[in-house]
C-alpha positions as CSV (number, residue, x, y, z in Angstrom):
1,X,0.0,0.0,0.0
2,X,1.4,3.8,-1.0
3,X,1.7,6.2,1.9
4,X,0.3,9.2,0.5
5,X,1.7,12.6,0.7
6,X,0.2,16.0,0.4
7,X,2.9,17.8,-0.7
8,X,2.7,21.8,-1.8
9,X,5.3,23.0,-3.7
10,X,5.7,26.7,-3.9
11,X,6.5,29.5,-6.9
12,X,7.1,32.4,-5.6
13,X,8.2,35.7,-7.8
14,X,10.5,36.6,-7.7
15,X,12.1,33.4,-6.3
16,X,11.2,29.7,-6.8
17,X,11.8,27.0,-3.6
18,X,10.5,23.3,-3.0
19,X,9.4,22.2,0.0
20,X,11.1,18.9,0.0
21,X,14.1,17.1,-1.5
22,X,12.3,13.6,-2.1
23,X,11.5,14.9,-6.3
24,X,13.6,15.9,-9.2
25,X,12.7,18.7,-11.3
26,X,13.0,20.1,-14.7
27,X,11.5,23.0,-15.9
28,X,11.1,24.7,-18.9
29,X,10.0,28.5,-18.3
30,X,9.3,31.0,-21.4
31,X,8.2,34.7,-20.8
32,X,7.2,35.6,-24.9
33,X,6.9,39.8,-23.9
34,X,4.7,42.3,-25.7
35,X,5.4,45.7,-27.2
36,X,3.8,47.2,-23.9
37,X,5.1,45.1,-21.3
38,X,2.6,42.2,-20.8
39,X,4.3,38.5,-20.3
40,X,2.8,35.9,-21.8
41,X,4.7,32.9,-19.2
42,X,4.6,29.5,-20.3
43,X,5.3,26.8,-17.9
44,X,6.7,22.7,-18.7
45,X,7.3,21.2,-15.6
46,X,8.3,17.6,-15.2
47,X,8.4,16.5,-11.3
48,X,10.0,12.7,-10.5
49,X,9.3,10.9,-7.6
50,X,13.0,10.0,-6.1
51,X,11.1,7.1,-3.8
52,X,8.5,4.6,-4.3
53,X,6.4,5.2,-1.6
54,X,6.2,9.2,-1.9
55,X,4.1,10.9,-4.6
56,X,3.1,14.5,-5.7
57,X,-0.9,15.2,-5.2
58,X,-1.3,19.0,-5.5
59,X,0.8,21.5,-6.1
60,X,0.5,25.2,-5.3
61,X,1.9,28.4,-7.5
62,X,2.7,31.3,-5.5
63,X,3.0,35.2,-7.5
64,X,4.0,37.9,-6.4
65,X,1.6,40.8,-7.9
66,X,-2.2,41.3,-8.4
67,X,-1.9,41.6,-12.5
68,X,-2.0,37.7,-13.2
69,X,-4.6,37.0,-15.6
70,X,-5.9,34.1,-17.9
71,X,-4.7,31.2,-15.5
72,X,-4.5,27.8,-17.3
73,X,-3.5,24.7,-15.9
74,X,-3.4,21.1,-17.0
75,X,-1.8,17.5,-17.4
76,X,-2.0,14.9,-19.2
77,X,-5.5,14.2,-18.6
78,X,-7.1,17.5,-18.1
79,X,-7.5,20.7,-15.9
80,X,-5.6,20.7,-13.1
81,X,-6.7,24.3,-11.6
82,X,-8.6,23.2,-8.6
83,X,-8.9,27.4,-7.6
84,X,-7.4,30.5,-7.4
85,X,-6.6,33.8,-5.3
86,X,-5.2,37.4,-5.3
87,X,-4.3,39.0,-1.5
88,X,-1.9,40.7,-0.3
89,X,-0.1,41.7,-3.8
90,X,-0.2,38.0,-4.3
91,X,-1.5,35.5,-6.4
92,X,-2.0,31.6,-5.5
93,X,-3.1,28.9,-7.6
94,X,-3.8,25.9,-6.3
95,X,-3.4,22.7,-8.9
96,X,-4.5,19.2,-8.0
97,X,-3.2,16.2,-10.3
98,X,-5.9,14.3,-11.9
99,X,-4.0,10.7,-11.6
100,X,-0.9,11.8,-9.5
101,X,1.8,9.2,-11.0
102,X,3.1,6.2,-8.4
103,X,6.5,4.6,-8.1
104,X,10.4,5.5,-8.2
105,X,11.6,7.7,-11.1
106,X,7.3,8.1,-12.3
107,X,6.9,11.3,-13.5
108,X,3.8,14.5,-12.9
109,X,4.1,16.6,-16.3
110,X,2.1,19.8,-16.2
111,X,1.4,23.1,-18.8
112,X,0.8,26.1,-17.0
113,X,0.2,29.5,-18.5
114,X,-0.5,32.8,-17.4
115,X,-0.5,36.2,-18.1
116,X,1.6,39.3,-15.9
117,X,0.9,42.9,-16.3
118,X,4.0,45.2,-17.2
119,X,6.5,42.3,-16.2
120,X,8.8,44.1,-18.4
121,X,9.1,48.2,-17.1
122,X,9.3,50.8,-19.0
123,X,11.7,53.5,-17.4
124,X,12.2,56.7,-19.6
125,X,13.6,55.1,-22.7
126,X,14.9,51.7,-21.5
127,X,12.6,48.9,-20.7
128,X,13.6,46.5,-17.4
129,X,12.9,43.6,-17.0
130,X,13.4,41.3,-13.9
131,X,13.7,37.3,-14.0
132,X,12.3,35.6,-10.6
133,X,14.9,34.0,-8.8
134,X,14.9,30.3,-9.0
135,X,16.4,27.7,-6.6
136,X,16.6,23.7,-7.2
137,X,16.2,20.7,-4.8
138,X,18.9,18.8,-5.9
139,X,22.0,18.7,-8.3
140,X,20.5,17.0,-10.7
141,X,17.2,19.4,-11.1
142,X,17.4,21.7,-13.9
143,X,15.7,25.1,-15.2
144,X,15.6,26.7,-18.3
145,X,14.3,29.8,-18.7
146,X,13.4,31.6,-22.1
147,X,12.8,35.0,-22.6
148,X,11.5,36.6,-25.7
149,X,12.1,40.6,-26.2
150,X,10.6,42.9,-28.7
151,X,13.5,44.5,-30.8
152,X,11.4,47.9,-30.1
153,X,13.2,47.8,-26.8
154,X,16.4,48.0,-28.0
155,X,19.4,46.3,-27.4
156,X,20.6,44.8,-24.4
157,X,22.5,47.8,-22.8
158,X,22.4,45.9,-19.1
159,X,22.8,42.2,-17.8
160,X,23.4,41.9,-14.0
161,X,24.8,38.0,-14.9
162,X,27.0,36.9,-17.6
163,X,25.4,36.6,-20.8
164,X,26.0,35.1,-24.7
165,X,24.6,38.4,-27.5
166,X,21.1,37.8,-27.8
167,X,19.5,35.7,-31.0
168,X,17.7,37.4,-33.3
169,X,14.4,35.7,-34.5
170,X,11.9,37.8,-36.3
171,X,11.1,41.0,-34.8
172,X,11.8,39.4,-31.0
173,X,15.6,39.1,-29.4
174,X,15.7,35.6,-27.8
175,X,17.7,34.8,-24.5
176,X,18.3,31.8,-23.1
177,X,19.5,30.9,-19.5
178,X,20.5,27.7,-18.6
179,X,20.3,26.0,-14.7
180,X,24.0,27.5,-13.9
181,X,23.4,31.0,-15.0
182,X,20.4,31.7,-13.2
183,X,20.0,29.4,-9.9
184,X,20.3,31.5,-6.9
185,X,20.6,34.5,-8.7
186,X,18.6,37.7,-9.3
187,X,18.3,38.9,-12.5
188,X,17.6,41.9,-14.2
189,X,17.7,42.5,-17.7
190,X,17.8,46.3,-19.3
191,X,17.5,47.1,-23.1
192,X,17.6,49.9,-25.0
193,X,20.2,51.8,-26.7
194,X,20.4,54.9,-24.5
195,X,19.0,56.7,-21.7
196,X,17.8,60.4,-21.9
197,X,17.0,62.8,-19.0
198,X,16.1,66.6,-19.2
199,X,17.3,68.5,-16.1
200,X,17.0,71.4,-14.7
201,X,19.5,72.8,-11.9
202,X,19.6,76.0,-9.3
203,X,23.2,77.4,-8.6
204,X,22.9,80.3,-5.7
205,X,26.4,82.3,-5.4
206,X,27.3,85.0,-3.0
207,X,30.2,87.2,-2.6
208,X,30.2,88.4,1.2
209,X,33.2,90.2,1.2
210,X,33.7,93.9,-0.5
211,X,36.1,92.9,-3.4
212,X,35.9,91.2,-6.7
213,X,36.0,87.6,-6.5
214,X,35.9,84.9,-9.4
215,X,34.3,82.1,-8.5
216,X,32.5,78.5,-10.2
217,X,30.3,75.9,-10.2
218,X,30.3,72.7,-11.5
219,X,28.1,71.7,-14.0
220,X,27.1,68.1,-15.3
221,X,29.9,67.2,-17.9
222,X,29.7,64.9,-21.3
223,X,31.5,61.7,-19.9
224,X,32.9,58.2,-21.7
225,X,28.9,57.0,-21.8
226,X,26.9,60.3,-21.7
227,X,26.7,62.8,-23.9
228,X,25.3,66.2,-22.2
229,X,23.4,69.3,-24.2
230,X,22.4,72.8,-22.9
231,X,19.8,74.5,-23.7
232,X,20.2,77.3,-21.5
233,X,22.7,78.7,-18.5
234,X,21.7,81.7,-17.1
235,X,23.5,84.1,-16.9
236,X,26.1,83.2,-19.5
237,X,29.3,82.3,-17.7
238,X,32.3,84.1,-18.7
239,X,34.4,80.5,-19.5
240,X,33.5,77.0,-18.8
241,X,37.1,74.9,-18.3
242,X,37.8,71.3,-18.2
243,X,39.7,70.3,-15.2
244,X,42.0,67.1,-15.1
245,X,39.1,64.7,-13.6
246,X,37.1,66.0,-16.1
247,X,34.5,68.4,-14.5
248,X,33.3,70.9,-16.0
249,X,33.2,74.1,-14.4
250,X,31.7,77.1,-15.1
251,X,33.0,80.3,-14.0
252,X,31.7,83.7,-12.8
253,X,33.0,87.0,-11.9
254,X,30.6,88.8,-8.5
255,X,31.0,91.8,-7.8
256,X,30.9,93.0,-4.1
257,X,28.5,91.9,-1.8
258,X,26.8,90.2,-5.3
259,X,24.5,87.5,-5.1
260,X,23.1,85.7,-8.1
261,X,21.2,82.4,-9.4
262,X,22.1,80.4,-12.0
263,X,19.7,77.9,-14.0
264,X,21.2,75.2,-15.9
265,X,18.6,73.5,-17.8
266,X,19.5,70.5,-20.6
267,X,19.4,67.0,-21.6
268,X,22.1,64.1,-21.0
269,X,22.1,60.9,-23.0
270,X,23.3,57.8,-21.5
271,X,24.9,55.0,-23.0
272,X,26.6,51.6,-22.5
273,X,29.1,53.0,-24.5
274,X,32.6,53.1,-22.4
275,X,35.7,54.5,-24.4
276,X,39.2,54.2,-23.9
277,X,40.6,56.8,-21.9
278,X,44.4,57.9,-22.5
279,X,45.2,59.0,-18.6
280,X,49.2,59.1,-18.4
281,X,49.7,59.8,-14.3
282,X,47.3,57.4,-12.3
283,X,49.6,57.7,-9.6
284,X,46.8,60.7,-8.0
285,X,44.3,58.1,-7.8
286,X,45.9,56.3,-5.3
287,X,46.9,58.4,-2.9
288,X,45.1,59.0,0.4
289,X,42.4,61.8,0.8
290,X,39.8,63.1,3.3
291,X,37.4,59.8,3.8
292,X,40.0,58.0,1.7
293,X,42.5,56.8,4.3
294,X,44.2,54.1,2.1
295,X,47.5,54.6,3.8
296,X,45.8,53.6,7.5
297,X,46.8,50.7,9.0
298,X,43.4,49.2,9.5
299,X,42.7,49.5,5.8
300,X,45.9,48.2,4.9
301,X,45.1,45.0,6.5
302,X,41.3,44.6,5.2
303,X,43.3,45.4,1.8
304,X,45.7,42.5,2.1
305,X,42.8,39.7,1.9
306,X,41.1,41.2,-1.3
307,X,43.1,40.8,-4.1
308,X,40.7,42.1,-7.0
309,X,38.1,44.8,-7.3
310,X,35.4,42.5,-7.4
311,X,36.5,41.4,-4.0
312,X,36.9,45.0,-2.6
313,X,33.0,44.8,-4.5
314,X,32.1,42.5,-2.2
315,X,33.7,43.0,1.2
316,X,31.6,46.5,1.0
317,X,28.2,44.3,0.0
318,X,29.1,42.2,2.9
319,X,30.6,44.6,5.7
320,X,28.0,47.5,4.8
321,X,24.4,48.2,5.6
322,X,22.5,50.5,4.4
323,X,20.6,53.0,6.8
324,X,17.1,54.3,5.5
325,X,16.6,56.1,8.5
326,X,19.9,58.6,7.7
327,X,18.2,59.3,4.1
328,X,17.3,62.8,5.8
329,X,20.5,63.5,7.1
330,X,23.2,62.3,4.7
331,X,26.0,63.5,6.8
332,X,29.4,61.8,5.0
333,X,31.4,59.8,7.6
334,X,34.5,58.7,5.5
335,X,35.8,54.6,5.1
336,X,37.1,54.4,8.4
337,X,33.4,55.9,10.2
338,X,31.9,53.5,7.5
339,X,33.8,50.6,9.5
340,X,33.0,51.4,13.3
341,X,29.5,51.7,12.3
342,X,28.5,49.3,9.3
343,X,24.8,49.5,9.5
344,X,24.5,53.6,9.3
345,X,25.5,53.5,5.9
346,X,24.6,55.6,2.9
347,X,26.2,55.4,-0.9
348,X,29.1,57.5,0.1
349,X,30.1,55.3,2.9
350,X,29.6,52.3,0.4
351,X,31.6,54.2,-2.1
352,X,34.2,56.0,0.3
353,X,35.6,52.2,1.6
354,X,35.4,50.4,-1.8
355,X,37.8,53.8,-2.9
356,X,40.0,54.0,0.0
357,X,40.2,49.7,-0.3
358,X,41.4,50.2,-3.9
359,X,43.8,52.5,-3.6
360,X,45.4,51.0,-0.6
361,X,45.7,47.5,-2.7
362,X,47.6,49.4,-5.3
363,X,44.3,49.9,-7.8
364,X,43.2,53.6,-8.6
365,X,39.6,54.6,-7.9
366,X,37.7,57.6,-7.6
367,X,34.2,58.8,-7.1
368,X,31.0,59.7,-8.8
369,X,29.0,61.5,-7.6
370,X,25.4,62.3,-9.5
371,X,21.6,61.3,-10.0
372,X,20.2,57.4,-9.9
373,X,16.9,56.9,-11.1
374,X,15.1,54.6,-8.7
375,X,11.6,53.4,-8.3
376,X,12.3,52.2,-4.2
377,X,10.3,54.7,-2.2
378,X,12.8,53.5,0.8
379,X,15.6,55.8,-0.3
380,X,13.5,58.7,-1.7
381,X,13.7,61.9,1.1
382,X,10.7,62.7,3.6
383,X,11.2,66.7,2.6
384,X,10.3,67.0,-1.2
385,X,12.5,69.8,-1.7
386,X,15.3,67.6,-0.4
387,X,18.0,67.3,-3.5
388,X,19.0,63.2,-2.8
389,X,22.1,62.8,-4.7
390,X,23.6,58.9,-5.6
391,X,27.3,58.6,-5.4
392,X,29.3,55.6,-6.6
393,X,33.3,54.0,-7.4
394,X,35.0,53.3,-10.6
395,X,37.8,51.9,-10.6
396,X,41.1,52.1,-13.5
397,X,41.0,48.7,-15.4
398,X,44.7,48.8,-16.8
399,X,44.5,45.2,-19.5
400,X,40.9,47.6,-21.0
401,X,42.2,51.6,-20.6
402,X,38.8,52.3,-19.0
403,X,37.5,52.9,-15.7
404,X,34.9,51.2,-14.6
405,X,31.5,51.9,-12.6
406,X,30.6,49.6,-9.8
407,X,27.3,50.3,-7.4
408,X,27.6,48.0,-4.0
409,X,24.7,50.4,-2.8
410,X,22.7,49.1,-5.5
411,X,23.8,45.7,-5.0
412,X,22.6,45.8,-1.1
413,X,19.6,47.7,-1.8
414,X,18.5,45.2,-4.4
415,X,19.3,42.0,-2.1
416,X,21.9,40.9,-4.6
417,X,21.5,42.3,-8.0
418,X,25.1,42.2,-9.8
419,X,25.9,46.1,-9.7
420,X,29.8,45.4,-10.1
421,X,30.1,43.5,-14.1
422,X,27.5,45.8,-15.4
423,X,25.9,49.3,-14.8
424,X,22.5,50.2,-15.7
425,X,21.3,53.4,-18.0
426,X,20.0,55.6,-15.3
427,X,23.0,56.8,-13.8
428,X,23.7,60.5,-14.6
429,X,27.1,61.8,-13.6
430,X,27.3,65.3,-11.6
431,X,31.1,65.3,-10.8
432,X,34.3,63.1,-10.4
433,X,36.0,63.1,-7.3
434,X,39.6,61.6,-7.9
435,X,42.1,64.3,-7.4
436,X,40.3,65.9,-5.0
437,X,37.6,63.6,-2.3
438,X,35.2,66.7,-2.0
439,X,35.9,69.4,-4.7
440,X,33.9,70.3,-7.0
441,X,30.9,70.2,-5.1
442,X,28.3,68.5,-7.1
443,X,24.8,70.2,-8.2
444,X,22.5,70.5,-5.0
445,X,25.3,71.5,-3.2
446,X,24.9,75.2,-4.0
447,X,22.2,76.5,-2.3
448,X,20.9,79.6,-0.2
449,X,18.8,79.5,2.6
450,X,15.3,79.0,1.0
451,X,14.3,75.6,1.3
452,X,14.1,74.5,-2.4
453,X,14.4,72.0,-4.4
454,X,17.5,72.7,-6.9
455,X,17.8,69.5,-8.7
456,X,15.4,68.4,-11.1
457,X,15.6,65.2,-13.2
458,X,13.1,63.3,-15.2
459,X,12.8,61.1,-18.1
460,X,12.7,63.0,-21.4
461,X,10.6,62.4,-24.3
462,X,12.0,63.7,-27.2
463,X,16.0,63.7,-27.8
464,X,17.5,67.2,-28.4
465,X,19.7,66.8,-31.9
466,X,23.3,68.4,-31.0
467,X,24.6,71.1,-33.4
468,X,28.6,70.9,-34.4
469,X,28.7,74.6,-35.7
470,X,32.6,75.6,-36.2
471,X,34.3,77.2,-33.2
472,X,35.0,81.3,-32.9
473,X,38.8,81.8,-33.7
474,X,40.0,85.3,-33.0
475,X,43.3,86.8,-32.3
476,X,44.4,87.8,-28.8
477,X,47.8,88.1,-29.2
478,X,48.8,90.8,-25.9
479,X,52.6,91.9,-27.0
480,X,53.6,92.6,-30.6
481,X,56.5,90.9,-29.5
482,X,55.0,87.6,-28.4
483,X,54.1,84.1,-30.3
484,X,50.9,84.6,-31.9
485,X,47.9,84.0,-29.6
486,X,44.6,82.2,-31.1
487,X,41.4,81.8,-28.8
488,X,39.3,79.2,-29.7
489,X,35.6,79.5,-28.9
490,X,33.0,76.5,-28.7
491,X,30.0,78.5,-29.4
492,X,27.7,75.0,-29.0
493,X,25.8,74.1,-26.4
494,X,27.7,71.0,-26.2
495,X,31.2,69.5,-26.3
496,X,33.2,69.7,-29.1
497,X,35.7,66.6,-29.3
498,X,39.1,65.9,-30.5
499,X,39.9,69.2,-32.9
500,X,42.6,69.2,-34.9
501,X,44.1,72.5,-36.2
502,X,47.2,73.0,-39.2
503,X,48.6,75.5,-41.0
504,X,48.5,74.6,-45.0
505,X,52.0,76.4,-45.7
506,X,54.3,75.0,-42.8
507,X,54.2,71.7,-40.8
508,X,52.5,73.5,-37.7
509,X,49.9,71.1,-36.3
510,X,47.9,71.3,-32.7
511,X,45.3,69.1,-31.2
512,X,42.5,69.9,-28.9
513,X,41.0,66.9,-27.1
514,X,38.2,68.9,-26.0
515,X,36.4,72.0,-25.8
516,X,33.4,72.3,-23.1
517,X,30.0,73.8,-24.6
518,X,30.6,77.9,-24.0
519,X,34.3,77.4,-23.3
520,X,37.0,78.6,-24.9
521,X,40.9,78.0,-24.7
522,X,43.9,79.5,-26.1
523,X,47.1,78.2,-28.1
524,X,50.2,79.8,-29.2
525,X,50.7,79.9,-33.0
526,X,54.8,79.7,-34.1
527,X,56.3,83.2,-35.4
528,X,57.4,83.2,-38.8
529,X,61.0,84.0,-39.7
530,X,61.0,87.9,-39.8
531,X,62.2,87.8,-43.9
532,X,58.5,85.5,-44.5
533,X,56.3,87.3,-42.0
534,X,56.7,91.0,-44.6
535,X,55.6,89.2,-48.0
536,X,52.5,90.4,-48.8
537,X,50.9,87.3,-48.6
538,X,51.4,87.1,-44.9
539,X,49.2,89.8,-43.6
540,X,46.6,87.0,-42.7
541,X,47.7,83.2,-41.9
542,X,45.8,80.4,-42.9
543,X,44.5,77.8,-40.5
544,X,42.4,74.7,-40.9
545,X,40.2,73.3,-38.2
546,X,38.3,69.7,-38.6
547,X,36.9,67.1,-35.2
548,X,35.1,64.4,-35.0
549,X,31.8,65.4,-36.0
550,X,32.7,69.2,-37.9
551,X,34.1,69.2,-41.3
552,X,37.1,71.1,-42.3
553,X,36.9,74.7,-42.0
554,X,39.4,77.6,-43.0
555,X,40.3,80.8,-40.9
556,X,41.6,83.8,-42.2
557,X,43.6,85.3,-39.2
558,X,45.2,88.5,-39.4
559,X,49.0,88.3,-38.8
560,X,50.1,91.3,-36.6
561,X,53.7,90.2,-36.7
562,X,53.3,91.3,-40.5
563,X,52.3,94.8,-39.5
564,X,55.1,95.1,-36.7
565,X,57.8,94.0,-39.1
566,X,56.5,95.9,-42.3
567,X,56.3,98.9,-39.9
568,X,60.2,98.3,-38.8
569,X,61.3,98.2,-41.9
570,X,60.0,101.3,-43.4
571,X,60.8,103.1,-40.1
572,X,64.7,101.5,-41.2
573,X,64.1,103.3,-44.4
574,X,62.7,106.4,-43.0
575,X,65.6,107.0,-40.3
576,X,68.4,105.4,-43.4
577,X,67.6,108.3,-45.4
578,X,67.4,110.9,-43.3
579,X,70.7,110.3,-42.3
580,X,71.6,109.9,-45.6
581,X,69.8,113.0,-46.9
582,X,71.5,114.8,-44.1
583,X,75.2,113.7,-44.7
584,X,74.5,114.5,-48.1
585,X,73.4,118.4,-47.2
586,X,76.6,118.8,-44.7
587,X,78.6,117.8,-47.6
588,X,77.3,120.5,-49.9
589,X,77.7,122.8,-47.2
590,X,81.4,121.9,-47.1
591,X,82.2,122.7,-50.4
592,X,80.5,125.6,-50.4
């Protein structure tokens, strides 16, 4: 005689667990998704008894959400939907076998099919999508999940686990994930070929003291993966520079006792894109710095055991905790605070030790610190003027010439979402802290005693097209006795990249790798030889300027050497023959 067992076995999204090891498994899971969302899931399961005496009699399907629709059940010999329930944000289904199969190595096959509601999420211009996590009883159970994509979503720009490219079949990208990639794992899939946010930003500057000061603020700069455009900044600021992180800062004269606000209002695009870079002198970005104390002794230890940055990823997951409760008072306590008090953590603590970590094991890292778009009420501020600012590491990968992004917050927010292989599309870049752990202050940060909101992001909806007009070359040359000067203007209200400038009648090049939108730089042009610079021909000098994305174009730039020289000449002349004309009058006077 069989000893029957009731046994419930339960799905839950986003994970998967069985409630006993005495069946085998093998599951076949497809998620075909819509152009809005909607996944159509279609279930093969195949459950083996592992003992003669046990068998499998219901089974029950566990969902996380409300939005399940058109449930169907059934095996071999019919429905198998005994009844069904939504409570809580859940959904249960209940599935009774209609002749459970009996014996060692027997097998329950069952088709299960539903519908979910906006499984895949669509975020600005990048659609998400999140696998449930799935566990196994045994070794020798196996899952294999596929997941069809609309190629209106894009590409894949974000895979928080290892994945082959994507097939192509029809007008749907195909994935497939087999029992090792996915087991134990979250998963969340991004696609879409860039990210695009408008912003708007509130600067307040003050000059307290009664003399002239120049001052600046730092504005959100075009980066490796984003691209940023203005379409206004107001008032104009007299330059905007490129320092050596790469900030961009713009730069005002006040007056005394001035005050003024600025509005910087545009649109960044964000990419998966990540060039080479060619930094020369890492050495800076290893060096110690306020909340970066990679030459303390306690760090230095920690740093001896992690050997990689995916380690140093890790130890920050583990060691770390984040603190919802400080969300309203983001004070920044450094690597070292970070340590003496794990579980009052924020994303700069989280970035400050996986920083100071690096650098202490030899490998150069810096900061970012910017916006993250999240949906997780649980790190959004109380106030709703509060700015909330996201900060997180890169780290210099030396074999690729890139550095890298990495977000442990994210990871320990998400309960184990890979944030350390990959980076999503929705993080905008304020600043970059690597020469300096606190300077430039990032947007937010510049504020006057009105309790405002200065930051303003949100998903655009229609992509501003850049414009590439040439740059404004004119002549500043100070001394007619100096090289020649050039200023080069970038009238644009974005960067202009890589410009290359040459002379057509000598072997004079120069190369710009980049001008900020509104900024403007200036270059010394070699003298001619002092015989060339009077030919007529030489009043003006010829210069051609090409980049990246702006054909050639020719300059005509008066040559005030010509003038100078011309001018020393004839005064040579003039002063030649008056003395001549003179010596010749005193010696008709003689022989008179």
């Amino acid at each position: 005689m069989f000893i029957f067992l009731l046994l419930t076995i339960i799905f839950v999204l986003p994970s998967q667990s069985f409630a006993t090891t005495e069946f085998t498994s093998n599951q076949e899971i497809t998620y075909n998704i819509d152009k809005t969302g909607n996944a159509q899931v279609r279930e093969k399961i195949i459950l083996t008894n592992k003992l003669s005496q046990i068998y499998i009699k219901k089974y029950t399907v566990e969902i996380n959400g409300s939005s399940i629709k058109n449930i169907v059940g059934n095996d071999d010999f019919g429905n198998i939907i005994k009844n069904y329930e939504t409570k809580d944000e859940k959904t249960t289904i209940n599935l009774e076998f209609n002749q459970p199969a009996i014996g060692k190595d027997k097998s329950n096959k069952l088709n299960l099919s539903y519908l979910i509601e906006n499984f895949a999420t669509h975020k600005g211009n990048i659609w998400e999508i999140n696998i449930p996590e799935n566990k196994t009883i045994t070794e020798n159970d196996t899952i294999n999940i596929t997941v069809n994509v609309p190629v209106s979503f894009g590409k894949l720009s974000f895979s928080s686990i290892q994945l082959a490219p994507p097939l192509i079949s029809g007008n749907q990208y195909q994935i497939n994930l087999s029992t090792k990639q996915i087991v134990n794992k979250k998963i969340l899939l991004v696609f879409g070929n860039y990210q695009l946010f408008d912003f708007e930003l509130k600067y307040f500057l003050r000059n307290p003291s009664t003399d002239t000061i120049n001052t600046e603020i730092a504005i959100p700069p075009t980066t490796s993966n984003q691209s940023v455009i203005y379409s206004d900044i107001t008032p104009i600021p007299n330059d905007v520079i490129i320092d050596p992180d790469g900030n961009w800062l713009a730069q005002y004269q006040l007056s005394p006792k001035e005050e003024i606000s600025i509005i910087a209002s545009g649109q960044v695009k964000i990419t998966s894109l990540n060039l080479k870079s060619n930094e020369t002198n890492l050495e800076p970005y290893i060096k110690a710095q306020p909340f970066w104390p990679s030459n303390d002794q306690v760090i230095k230890k920690i740093g001896e055991k992690l050997k990689t940055p995916k380690d140093i990823h890790k130890y920050a997951v583990n060691t770390l905790s984040y603190d919802y409760e400080r969300i309203n008072s983001p004070d920044r306590k450094g690597a070292l605070e970070a340590l003496n008090t794990p579980n009052e953590s924020l994303c700069t603590e989280f970035t400050d030790l996986f920083v100071t970590l690096s650098r202490a094991t030899g490998v150069p890292a810096r900061e970012i610190e910017g916006y993250a778009y999240t949906n997780n009420p649980k790190i959004k501020p109380i106030n709703d003027n509060a700015d909330i600012l996201h900060a997180w590491p890169q780290y210099w990968d030396k074999s690729k010439n890139i550095w890298i992004s990495t977000d442990p917050t994210w990871e320990k927010t998400t309960n184990g979402i890979d944030y350390f292989e990959n980076l999503d599309l929705n993080h905008f870049t304020f600043v970059i802290h690597g020469l300096d752990s606190q300077y430039p202050p990032p947007p937010g940060s510049y504020k006057d005693n009105k309790n405002i909101k200065t930051v303003s992001v949100s998903f655009a909806t229609k992509e501003t097209e850049e414009s590439f007009s040439p740059p404004k070359i004119t002549n500043i040359q100070t001394s007619p006795f100096s090289s020649l000067q050039l200023s080069i203007k970038n009238t644009n209200s974005n960067q202009i990249d890589n410009i290359s400038l040459n002379t057509p009648n000598s072997d004079w090049q120069h190369t710009i790798k980049a001008i900020a939108p509104l900024g403007q730089i200036t270059i010394d042009v070699p003298k001619m030889s002092f015989w060339a610079s009077l030919l007529p021909s030489n009043q003006k000098i010829s210069i051609n300027l090409s980049s990246d994305k702006i054909e050639t174009t020719k300059y005509q730039i008066l040559y005030t050497p010509h003038f100078l020289n011309l001018g020393i000449i004839i005064g040579i002349l003039m002063i030649t023959l008056t003395i001549g004309g003179i010596i010749i009058t005193s010696t008709k006077k003689t022989k008179l």
